[in-house]
C-alpha positions as CSV (number, residue, x, y, z in Angstrom):
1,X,-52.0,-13.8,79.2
2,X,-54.6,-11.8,77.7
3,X,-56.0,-12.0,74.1
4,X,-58.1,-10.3,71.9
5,X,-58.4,-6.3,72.9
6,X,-57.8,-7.2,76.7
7,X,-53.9,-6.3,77.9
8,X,-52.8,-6.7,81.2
9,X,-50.5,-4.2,82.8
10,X,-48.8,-5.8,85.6
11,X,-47.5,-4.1,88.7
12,X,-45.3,-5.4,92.1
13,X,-46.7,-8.6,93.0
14,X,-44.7,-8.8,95.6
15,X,-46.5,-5.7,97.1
16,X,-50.3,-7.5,96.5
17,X,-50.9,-4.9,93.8
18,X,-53.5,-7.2,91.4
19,X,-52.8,-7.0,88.0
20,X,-54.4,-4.0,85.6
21,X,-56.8,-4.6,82.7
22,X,-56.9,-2.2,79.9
23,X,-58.6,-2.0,77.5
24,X,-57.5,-0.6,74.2
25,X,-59.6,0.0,70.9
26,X,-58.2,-2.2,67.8
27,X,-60.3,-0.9,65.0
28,X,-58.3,0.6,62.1
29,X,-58.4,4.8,62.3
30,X,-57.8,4.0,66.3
31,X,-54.7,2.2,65.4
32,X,-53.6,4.3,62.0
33,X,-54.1,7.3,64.6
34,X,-52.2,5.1,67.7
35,X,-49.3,4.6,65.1
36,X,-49.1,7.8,64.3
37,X,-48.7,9.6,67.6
38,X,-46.1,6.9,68.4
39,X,-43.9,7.8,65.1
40,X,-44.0,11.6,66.0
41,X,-43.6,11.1,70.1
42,X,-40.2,8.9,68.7
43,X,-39.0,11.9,66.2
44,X,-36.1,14.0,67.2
45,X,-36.1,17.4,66.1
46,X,-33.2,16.6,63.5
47,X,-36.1,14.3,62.0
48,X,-38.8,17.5,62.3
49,X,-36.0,19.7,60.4
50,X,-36.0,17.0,57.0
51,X,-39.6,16.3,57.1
52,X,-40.2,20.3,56.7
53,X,-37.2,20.7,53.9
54,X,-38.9,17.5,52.0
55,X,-42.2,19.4,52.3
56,X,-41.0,22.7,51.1
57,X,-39.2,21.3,48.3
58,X,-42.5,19.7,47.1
59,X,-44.0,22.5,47.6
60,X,-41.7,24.5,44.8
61,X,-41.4,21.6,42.5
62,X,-45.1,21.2,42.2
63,X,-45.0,25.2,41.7
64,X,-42.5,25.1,38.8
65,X,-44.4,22.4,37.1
66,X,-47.8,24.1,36.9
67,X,-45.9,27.2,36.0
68,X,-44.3,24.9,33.3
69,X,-47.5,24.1,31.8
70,X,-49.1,27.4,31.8
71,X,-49.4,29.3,28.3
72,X,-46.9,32.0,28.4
73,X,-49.4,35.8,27.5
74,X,-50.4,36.3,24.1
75,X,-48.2,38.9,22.2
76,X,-50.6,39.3,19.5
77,X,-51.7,43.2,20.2
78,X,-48.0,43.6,20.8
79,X,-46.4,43.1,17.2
80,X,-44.9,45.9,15.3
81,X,-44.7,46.1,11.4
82,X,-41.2,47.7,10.2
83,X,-42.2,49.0,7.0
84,X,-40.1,47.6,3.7
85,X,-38.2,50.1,1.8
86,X,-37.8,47.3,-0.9
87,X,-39.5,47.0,-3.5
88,X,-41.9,44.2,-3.7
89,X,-42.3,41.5,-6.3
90,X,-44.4,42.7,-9.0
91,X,-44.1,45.6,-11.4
92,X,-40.1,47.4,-11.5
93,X,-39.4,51.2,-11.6
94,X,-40.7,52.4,-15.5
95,X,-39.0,51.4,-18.3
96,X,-38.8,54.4,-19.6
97,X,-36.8,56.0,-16.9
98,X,-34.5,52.4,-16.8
99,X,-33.6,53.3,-20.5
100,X,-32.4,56.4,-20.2
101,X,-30.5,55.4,-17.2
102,X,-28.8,53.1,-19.6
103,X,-28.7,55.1,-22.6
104,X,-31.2,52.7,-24.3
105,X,-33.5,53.9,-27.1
106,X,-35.2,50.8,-28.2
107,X,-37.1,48.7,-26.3
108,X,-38.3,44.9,-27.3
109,X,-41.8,43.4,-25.5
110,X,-42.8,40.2,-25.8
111,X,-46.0,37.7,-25.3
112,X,-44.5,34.7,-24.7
113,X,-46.3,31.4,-23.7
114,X,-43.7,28.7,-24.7
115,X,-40.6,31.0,-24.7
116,X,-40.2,31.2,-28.8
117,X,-41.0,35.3,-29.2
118,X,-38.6,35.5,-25.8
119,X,-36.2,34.5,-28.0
120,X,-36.8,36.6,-31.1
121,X,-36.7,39.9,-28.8
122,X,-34.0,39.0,-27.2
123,X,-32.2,38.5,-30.7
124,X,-33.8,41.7,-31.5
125,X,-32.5,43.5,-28.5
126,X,-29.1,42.7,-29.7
127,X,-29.5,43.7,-33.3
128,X,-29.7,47.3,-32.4
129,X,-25.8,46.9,-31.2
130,X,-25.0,46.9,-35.1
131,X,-27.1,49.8,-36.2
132,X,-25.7,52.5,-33.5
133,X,-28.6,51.6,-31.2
134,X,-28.9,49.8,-27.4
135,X,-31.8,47.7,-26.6
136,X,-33.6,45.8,-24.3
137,X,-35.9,43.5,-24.1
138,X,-38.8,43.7,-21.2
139,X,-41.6,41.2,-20.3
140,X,-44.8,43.4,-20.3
141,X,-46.1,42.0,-17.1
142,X,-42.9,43.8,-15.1
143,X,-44.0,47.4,-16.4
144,X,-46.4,50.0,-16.8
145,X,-47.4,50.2,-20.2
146,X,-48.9,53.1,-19.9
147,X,-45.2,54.7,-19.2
148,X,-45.2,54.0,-23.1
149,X,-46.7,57.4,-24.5
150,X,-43.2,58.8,-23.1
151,X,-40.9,56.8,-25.3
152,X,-40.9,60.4,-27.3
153,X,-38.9,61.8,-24.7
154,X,-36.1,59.4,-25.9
155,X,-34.1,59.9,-29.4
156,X,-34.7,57.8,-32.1
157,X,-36.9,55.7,-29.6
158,X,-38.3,52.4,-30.9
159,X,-41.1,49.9,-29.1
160,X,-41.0,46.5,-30.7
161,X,-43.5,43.6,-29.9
162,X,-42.8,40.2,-30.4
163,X,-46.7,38.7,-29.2
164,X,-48.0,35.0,-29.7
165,X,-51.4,34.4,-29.9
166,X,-52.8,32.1,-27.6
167,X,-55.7,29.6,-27.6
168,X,-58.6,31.7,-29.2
169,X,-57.1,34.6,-29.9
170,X,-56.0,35.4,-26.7
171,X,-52.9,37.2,-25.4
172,X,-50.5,35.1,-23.4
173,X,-50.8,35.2,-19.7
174,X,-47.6,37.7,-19.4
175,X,-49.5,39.9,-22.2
176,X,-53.1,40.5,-20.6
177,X,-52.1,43.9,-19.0
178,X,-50.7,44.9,-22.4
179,X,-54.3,43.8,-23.8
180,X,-55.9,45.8,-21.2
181,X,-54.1,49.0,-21.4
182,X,-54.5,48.7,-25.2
183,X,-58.4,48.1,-25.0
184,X,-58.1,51.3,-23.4
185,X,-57.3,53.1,-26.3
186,X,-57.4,56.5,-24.8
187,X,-53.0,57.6,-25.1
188,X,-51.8,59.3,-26.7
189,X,-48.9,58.0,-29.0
190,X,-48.6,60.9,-31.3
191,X,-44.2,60.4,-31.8
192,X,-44.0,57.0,-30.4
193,X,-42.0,54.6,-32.9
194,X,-43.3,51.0,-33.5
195,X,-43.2,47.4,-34.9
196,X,-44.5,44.3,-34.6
197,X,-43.9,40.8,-35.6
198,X,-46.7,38.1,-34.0
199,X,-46.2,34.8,-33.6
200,X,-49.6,32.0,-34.5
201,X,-50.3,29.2,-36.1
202,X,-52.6,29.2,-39.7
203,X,-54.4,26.1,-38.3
204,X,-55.9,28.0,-35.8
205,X,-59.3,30.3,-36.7
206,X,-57.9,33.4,-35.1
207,X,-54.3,33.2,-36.5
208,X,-52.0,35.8,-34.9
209,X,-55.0,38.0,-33.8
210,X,-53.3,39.3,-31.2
211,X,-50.1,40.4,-33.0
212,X,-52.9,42.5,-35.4
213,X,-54.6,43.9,-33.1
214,X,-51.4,45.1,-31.2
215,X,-50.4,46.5,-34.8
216,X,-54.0,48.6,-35.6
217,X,-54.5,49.8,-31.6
218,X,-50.7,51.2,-31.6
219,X,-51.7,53.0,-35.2
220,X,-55.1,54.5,-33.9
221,X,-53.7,56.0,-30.5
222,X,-51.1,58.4,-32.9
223,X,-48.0,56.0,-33.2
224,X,-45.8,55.5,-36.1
225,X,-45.1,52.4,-38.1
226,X,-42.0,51.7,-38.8
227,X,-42.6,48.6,-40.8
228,X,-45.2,46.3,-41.5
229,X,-45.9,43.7,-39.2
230,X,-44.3,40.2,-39.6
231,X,-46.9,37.4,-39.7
232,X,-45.1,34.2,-38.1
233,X,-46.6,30.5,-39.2
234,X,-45.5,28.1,-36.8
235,X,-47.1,25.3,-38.8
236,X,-44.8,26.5,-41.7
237,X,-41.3,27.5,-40.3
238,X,-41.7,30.7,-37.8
239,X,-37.9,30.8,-37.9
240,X,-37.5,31.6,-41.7
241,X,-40.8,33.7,-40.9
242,X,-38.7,35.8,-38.2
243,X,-35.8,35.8,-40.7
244,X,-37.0,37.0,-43.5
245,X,-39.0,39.6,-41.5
246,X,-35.8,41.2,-40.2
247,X,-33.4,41.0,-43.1
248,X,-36.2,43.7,-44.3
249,X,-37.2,45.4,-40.8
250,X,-33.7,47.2,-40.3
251,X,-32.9,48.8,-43.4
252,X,-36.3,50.3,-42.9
253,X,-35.3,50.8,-39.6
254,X,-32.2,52.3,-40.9
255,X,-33.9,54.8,-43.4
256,X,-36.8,56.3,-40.6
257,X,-33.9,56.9,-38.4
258,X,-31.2,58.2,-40.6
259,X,-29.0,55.8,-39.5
260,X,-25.7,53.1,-41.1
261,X,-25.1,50.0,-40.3
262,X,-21.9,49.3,-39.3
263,X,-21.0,46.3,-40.2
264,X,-20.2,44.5,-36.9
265,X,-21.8,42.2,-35.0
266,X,-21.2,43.7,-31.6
267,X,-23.3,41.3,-30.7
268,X,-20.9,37.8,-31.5
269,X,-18.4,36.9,-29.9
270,X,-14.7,38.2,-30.8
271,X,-11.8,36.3,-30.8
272,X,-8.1,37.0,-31.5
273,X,-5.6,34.5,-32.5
274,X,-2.3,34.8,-29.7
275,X,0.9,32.9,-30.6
276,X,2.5,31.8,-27.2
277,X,6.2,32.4,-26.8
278,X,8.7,29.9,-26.0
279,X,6.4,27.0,-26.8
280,X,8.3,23.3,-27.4
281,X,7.2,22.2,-30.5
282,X,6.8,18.6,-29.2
283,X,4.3,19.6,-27.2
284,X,1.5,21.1,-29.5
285,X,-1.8,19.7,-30.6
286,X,-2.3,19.5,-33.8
287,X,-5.2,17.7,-33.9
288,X,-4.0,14.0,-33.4
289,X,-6.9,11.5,-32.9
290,X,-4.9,9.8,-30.6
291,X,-1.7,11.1,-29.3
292,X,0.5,13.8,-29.8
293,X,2.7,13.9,-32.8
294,X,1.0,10.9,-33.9
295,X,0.5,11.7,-37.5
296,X,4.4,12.3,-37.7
297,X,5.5,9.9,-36.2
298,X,3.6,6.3,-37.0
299,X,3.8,3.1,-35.0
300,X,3.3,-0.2,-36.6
């Protein structure tokens, strides 16, 4: 027997052939290489027919996965803008052309920082119902003021402001565009109906300075007074202020305009008292703390 790298290849001994030594290499690439070539001289060509579907399929699935990974193109340059035919957030169509869309004639603006002279020209607004007017009340901030030189194209037209002064003097924050266009001072307001009542506090140095200077710019560009302007204290009571303000604001209202009140408050609500039909009497409230018919008949 041999060892190490020697094999012996035997042939007939019976014929006198003397054995065969061979020597074979043993280091490793020599025997990774041997092993190969044995595996593929023992592979049938079913075997060769797998080993190339295994290849191509690893082929395409290492394909797909870098394909997977890669960025798809930038469509930046590729964008279109559809232009908006609606309007954007900001300023609405002029209030002048909204009124007489709506048969308005008076319109109510206010400055408004805590939502107090909101209120009064919203009240305002539907006070006119009882003269023979329609009003409205606007936030200055959502219109052109300088659409208001063409209130004269409207009928016994009428601007209002309802302004608070704010901080030193200021306008509100909803108000600075009306501050502007009136720092302006270059309309013309010749036939343009006003009022104002401001809204401040005495405490404060500059007390409704805002609401004055609303009331003597309006008078220098051309417009009319209608009344004097209302001079709210809300240190005092602004609502008796406001109040007794208006109870004298639309009869003079009523005698630049030629106009009656009449009498109803369009602007409360109406109700009518209905008698249901065929109602069991059993069966009515009439105000029993605790149960029907309780007050005529009594348990003890």
């Amino acid at each position: 027997m041999a060892s190490g790298s020697d094999r012996v290849l035997s042939g007939d001994s019976a014929a006198g052939e003397l054995p065969l030594k061979v020597d074979v290499p043993v280091d490793e690439e020599s025997t990774a290489a041997f092993s190969i070539a044995t595996l593929l001289s023992s592979l049938s060509s079913l075997d060769y027919v797998v080993l190339v579907v295994v290849l191509l399929g690893s082929v395409v699935f290492v394909f797909n996965w870098w394909k997977s990974r890669t960025p798809p193109p930038s469509t930046a340059g590729k964008l279109t803008v559809i232009p908006n035919n609606t309007q954007s957030q900001g300023k609405t169509s002029g209030f002048v052309d909204k009124m007489k869309a709506s048969g308005k004639n008076v319109v109510v603006f206010y400055g408004s920082q805590t939502g107090t002279a909101e209120e009064f020209a919203t009240r305002l607004s539907k006070d006119t119902k009882r003269f023979g007017l329609k009003g409205m009340s606007a936030d200055p901030e959502e219109y052109d003021m300088e659409d208001i030189p063409k209130l004269k194209e409207i009928e016994n037209s009428l601007v209002i402001f309802c302004v608070a002064t704010y901080g030193e003097g200021d306008p509100t924050d909803n108000a600075q565009e009306l501050f502007d266009w009136l720092q302006t001072g270059d309309a013309d307001l010749t036939g343009v109906n006003y009022a104002v009542f401001a809204l401040g506090n005495k405490t404060y140095e500059h007390f409704n300075s805002f609401g004055k200077l609303v009331d003597t710019k309006m008078e220098a560009m051309g417009a009319t007074r209608v009344f004097e302007i209302g001079l709210g204290d809300d240190d005092a009571n602004i609502e008796d202020d406001f109040i007794t303000w208006k109870d004298r604001f639309w009869p003079a209202v009523c005698e630049h305009f030629n106009l009656e009140q009449n009498g109803v408050e369009e602007n409360s609500r109406q109700f009518k008292l209905v008698i249901p039909e065929n109602v069991v009497e059993e069966k009515i409230f009439h105000g029993e703390p605790a149960r029907l018919n309780s007050l005529k008949t009594q348990r003890p």
